[in-house]
C-alpha positions in Angstrom: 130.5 58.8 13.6 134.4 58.5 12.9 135.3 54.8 10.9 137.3 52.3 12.4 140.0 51.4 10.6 138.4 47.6 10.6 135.3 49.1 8.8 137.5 51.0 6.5 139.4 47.9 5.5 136.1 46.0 5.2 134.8 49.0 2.7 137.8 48.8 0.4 137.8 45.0 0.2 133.9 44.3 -0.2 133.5 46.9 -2.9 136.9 45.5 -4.7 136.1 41.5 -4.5 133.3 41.5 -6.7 134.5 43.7 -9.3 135.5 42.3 -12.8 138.6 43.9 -12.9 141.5 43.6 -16.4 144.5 41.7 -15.0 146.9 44.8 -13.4 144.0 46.3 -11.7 145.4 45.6 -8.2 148.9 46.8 -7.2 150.7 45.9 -4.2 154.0 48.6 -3.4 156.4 48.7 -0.1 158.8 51.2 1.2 160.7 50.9 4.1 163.6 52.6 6.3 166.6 50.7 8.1 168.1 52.5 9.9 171.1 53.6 13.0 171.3 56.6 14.8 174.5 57.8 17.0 173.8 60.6 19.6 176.8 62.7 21.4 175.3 62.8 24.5 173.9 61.0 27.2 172.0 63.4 28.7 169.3 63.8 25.9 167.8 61.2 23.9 167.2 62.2 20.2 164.1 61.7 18.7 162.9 61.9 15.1 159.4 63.5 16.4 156.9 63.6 19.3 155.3 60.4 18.5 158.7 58.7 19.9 158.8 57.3 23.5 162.6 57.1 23.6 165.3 58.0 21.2 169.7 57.6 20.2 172.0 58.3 22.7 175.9 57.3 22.7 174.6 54.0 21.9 173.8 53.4 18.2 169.9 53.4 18.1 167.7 50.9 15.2 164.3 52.6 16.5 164.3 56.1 15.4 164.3 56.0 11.4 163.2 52.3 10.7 160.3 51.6 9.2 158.1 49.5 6.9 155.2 49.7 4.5 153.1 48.3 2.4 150.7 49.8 -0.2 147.3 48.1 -1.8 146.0 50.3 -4.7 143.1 49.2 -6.7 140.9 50.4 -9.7 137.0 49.3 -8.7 135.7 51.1 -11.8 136.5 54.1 -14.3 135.8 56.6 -11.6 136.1 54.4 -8.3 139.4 53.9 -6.7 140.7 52.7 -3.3 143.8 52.4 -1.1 145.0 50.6 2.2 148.2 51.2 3.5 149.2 49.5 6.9 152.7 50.7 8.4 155.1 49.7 11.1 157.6 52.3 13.2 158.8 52.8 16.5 155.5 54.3 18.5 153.6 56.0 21.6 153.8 52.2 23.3 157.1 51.5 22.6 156.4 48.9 19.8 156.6 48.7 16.0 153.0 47.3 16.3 151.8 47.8 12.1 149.0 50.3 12.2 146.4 51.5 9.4 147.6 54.9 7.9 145.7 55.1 4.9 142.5 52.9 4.1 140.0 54.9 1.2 138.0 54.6 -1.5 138.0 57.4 -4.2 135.9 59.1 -6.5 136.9 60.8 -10.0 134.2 62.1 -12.2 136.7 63.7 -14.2 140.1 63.2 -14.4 140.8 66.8 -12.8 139.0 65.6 -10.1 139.3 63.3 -7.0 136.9 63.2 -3.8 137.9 60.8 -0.9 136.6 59.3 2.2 138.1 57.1 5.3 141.5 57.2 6.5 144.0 59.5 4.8 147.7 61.5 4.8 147.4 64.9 6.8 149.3 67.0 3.9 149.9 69.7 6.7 153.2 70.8 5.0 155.3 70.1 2.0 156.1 66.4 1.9 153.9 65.6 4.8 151.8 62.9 3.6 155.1 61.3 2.4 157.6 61.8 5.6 157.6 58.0 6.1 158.9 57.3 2.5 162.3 58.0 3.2 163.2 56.7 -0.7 160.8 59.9 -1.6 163.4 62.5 -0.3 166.6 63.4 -0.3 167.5 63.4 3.6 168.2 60.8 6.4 164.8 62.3 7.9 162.7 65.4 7.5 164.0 68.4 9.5 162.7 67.7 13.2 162.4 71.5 13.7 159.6 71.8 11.3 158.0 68.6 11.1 158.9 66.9 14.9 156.6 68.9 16.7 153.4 67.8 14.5 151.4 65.5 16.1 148.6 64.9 13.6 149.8 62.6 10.2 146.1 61.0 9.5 142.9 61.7 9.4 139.6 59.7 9.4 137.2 61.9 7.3 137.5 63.2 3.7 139.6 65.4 1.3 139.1 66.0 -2.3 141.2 67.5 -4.9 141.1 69.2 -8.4 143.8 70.0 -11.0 143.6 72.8 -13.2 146.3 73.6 -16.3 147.6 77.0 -16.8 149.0 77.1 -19.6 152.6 75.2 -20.7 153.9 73.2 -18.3 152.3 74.8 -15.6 149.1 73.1 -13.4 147.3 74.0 -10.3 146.5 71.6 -7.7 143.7 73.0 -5.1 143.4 70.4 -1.8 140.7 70.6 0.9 140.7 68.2 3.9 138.6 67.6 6.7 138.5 64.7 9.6 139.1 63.2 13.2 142.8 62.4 13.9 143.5 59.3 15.7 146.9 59.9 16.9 148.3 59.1 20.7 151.5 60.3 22.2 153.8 59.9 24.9 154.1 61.3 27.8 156.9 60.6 30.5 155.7 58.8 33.5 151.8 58.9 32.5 149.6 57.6 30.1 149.9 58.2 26.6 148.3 61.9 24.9 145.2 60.9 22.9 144.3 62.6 20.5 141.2 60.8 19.1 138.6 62.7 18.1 140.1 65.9 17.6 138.9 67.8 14.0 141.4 69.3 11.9 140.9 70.6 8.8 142.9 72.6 5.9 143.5 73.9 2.5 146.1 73.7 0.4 147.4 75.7 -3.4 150.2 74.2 -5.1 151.7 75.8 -8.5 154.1 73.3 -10.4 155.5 75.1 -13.3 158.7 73.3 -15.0 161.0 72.0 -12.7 159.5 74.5 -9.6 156.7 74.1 -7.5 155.2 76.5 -5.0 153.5 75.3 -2.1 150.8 77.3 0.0 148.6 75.9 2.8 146.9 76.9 5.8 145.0 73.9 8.7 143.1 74.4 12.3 143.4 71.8 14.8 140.6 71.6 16.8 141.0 70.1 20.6 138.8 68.3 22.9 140.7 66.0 24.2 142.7 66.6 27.5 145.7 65.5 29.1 145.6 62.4 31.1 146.4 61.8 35.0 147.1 65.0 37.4 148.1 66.9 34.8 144.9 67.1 33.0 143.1 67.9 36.5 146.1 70.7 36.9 143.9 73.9 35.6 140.6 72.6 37.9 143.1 72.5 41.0 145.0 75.9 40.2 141.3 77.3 39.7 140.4 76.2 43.2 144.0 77.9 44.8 143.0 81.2 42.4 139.0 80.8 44.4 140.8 80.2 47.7 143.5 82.8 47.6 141.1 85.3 45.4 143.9 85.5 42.9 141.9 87.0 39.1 145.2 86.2 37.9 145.7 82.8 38.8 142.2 81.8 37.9 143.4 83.2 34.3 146.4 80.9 34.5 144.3 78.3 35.1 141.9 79.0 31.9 145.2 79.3 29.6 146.6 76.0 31.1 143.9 73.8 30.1 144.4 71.9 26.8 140.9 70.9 25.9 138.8 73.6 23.9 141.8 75.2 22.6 142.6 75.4 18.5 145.8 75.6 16.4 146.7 76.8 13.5 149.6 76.1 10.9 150.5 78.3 8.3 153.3 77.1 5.4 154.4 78.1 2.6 157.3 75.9 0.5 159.2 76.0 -2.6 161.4 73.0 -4.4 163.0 72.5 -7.3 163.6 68.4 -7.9 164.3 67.8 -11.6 168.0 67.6 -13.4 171.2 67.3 -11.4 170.5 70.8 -8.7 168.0 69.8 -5.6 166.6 73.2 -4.2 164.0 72.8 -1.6 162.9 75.8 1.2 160.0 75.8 3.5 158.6 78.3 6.1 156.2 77.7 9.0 154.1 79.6 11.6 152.1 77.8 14.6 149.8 80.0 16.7 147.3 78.6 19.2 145.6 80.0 22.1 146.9 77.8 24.8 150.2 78.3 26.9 151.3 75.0 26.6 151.6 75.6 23.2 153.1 79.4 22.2 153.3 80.6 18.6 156.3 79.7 16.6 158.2 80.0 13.2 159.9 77.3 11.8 161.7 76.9 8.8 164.4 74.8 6.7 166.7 75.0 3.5 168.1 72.6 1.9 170.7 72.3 -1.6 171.9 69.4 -3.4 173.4 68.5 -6.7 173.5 65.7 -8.2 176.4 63.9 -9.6 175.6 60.2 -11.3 174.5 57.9 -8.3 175.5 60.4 -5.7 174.0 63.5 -4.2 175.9 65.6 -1.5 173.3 68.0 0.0 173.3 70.5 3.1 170.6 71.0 5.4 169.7 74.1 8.0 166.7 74.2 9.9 166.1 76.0 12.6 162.6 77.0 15.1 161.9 79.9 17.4 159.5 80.8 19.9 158.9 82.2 23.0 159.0 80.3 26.4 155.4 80.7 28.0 155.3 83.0 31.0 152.5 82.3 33.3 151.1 84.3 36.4 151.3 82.4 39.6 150.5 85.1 42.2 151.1 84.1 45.8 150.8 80.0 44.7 154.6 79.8 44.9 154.3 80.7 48.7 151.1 77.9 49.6 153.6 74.8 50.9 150.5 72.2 49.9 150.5 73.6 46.4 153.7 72.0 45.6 152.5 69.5 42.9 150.6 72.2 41.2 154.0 73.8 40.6 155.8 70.8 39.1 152.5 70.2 36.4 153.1 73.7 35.0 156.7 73.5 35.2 156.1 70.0 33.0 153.5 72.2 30.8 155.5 75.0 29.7 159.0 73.3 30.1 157.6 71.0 27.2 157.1 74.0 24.7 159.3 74.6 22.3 162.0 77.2 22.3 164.6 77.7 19.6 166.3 75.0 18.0 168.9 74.7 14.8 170.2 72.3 13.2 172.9 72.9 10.7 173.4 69.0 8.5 175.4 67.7 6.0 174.7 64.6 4.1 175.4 62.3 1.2 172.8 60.3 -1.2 173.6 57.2 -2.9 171.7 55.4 -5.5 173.3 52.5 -5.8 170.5 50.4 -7.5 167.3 51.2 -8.9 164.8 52.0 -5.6 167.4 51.3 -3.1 169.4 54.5 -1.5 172.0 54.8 0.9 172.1 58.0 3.0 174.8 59.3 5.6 173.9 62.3 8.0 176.1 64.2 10.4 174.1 67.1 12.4 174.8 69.6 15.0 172.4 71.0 16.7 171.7 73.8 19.6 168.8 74.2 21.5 168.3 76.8 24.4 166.1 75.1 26.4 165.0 71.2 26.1 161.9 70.3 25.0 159.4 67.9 23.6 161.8 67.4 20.6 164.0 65.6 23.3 162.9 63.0 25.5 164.0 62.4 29.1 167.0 65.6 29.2 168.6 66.7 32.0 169.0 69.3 33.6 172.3 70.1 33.0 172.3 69.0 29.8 174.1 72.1 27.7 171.4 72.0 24.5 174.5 70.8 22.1 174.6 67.4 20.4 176.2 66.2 17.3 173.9 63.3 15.7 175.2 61.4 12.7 173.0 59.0 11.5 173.2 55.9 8.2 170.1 54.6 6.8 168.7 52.4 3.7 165.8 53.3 2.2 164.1 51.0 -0.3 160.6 50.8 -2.4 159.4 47.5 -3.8 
């Protein structure tokens, strides 16, 4: 049975309440985002990922990047730690309603060694589990290509990790994760995706060595949730067109289309370098799932800044490909009453990514101690729109310059 985040809470706090802690056990942090974002067009809103109901336009837009945090991490024992972290950003519903993101207690037998359970980061890719720390990176926002599309940042289950030196300078971490996500998402003109109840699990291999760290990991996303509405009855209707008209075909089209019962899996493999004045960081990504609505896809980013005092110019390219889904519809095109049917796969494999770049440039500035400003201008192409863009048009081109100003901040 998955924890509600009410029982998690109560878990931390009961075990931590009695304890006879030394004074300092208890820490309380904050991060948080403020933040504009300008959008050339009109015909596009830009969004930050798929979480997002709405997005910048020609109209300078607070929602996208702003954010806030705050942090409660506690000592319960020598080997007994725990963690609550509640968070508040521009969701499924439209609202900045403060959600649980983290809520865990810990276990360390050794210091090498650290088993949790309840609530915790999805560390799918490279700075996953910190993407709404905007103080933690050197961007306005992580590259939308390669982390907008993924829907799943927490999981309710466990993860535990070990640490293991090689030698000077060099350690490697080994990560294993497993859990229910929790996670709901928009959808134009229908309820919202849930995706409660879903499993995904993953591994991950990270080698730091100096300045450098390699990055390795692999997850699998299992699905048994469905859409909601007519679209989620769409592959039981086309099924009974495929009976009707004694299509094979179509009845195969139907099979692909459903959502539920399907699996994905993310591959990634990163490299950074983020000590002394020259910022290197490069990250690679492959999707493949056995559903249409979702094709395979590589995505990938590069990124360069240097360091000069309080300020740090950088550039930023980032770019995703894949194929736009074909489907078999036999003779359904030609059935006047099957009209609807049409439009729900047309929604279905119009929302599938198809290639995307963004080329960036941007400037850092420390100007105090945990307190950044950051300035972004980015152009980006896309050949068809997708579920990185919410509400475009038709004849919308796929071009949009996007500059953006945020202040990030931990406390």
């Amino acid at each position: 049975m998955r924890p509600s985040p009410g029982l998690l809470i109560a878990m931390v706090f009961s075990l931590a309440l009695p304890a006879q802690e030394p004074e300092g056990a208890w820490k309380l942090k904050g991060f948080g985002t403020l933040g504009l974002v300008w959008n050339s067009t009109s015909r596009a809103q830009f969004t930050r990922d798929v979480s997002q109901p709405g997005g910048a336009t020609r109209s300078a837009d607070a929602r996208v990047d702003t954010r806030l945090g705050l942090q409660l991490d506690g000592t319960l024992a020598d080997t007994l730690q725990a963690g609550l972290q509640v968070l508040g950003k521009y969701r499924y519903d439209a609202t900045f309603t403060p959600e649980i993101a983290w809520a865990y207690l810990g276990w360390s037998p050794v210091p090498e060694l650290q088993v949790r359970a309840g609530r915790l980061g999805v560390e799918l890719f490279m700075n996953a589990d910190s993407r709404d720390v905007g103080y933690s990176y050197l961007w306005v926002r992580p590259p939308v290509e390669c982390f907008g599309l993924i829907p799943v940042t927490r999981l309710d289950g466990m993860d535990a990790t070990g640490t293991i030196p090689l030698g000077r300078q060099a350690t490697l971490r080994l990560k294993a994760f497993y859990g229910a996500t929790s996670e709901k998402l928009p959808l134009a003109g229908m309820p919202p995706l849930s995706l409660a109840g879903d499993r995904i699990g993953g591994l991950v291999t990270e080698v730091q060595t100096g300045a450098w760290r390699l990055r390795l990991a692999a997850a699998r996303f299992a699905i048994y949730t469905d859409f909601p509405g007519p679209v989620g009855a769409l592959p039981q209707d086309l099924g009974g067109f495929a009976q009707e008209l004694g299509d094979p075909g179509l009845a195969q089209t139907a099979a692909e289309l459903r959502f539920s019962g399907g699996a994905v899996r993310w591959y990634s493999a990163g490299l950074s370098r983020e000590d002394g004045p020259l910022q290197v960081q490069g990250m690679l990504n492959r999707m493949q799932s056995d559903r249409v609505v979702l094709p395979p896809s590589w995505a990938g980013y590069l990124s360069l800044g240097y360091r000069f005092g309080q300020v740090v110019p950088y550039g930023l390219w980032s770019r995703i490909c894949s194929r736009h889904s074909q489907v078999y519809l036999g003779q359904l095109p030609e059935v006047p009453q099957a009209a609807p049917l049409l439009q729900g796969v047309d929604f279905m494999v119009d929302a599938n990514p198809d290639t995307q770049s963004t080329t960036a440039a941007g400037l850092r500035w420390d100007f105090q101690a945990k307190a950044a400003l950051k300035f972004q201008l980015e152009r980006i192409q896309t050949r068809l729109p997708n579920s990185l863009w919410y509400q475009a048009q038709p004849q919308w081109n796929g071009q949009a310059t996007v500059a953006s100003a945020v202040l990030d901040f931990v406390f």
